[in-house]
C-alpha positions, -999 to 999 in steps of 0.1 A, spaced: 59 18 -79 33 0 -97 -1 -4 -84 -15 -42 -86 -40 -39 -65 -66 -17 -53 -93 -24 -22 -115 7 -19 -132 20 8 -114 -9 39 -125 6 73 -130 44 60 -99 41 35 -83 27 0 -58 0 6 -32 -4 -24 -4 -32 -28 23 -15 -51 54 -30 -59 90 -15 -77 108 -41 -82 127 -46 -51 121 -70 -21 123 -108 -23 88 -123 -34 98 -159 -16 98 -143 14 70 -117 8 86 -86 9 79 -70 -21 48 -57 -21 41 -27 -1 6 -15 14 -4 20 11 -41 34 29 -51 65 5 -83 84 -4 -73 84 -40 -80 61 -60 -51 51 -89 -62 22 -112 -42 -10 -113 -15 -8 -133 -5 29 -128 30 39 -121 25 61 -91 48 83 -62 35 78 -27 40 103 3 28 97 37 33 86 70 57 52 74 44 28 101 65 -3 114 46 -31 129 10 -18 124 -17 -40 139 -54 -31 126 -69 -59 141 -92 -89 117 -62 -100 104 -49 -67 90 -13 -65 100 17 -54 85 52 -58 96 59 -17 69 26 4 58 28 40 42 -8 57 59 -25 84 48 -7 88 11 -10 113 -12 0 103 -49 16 117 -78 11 97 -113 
């Protein structure tokens, strides 16, 4: 996917909304978060691997319903 945006350094970790073209924007589900220790600039194409989590509560208002943890990345 394509990186659009990058938070660095969120509770210990880089936080990265990437998107590939799939999902339905009108109902928010095409951007997916990614926590990393890498740091790809927006606008790279990138590969993710890590760990899939489904309904992952962080607490403050971090809460996803799909969240890829711990990626690795491959540009």
């Amino acid at each position: 996917g394509k990186v659009m945006k990058v938070s660095k350094m969120i509770m210990g970790k880089n936080w990265l909304h990437i998107q590939d073209g799939t999902g339905n924007p009108l109902k928010n589900h095409h951007d997916l978060v990614v926590t990393t220790m890498e740091e790809p600039e927006k606008g790279t194409i990138v590969t993710i691997e890590g760990t899939l989590s489904y309904e992952r509560d962080f607490g403050a208002g971090y809460k996803y319903d799909v969240i890829v943890e711990d990626a690795t990345i491959e540009k």
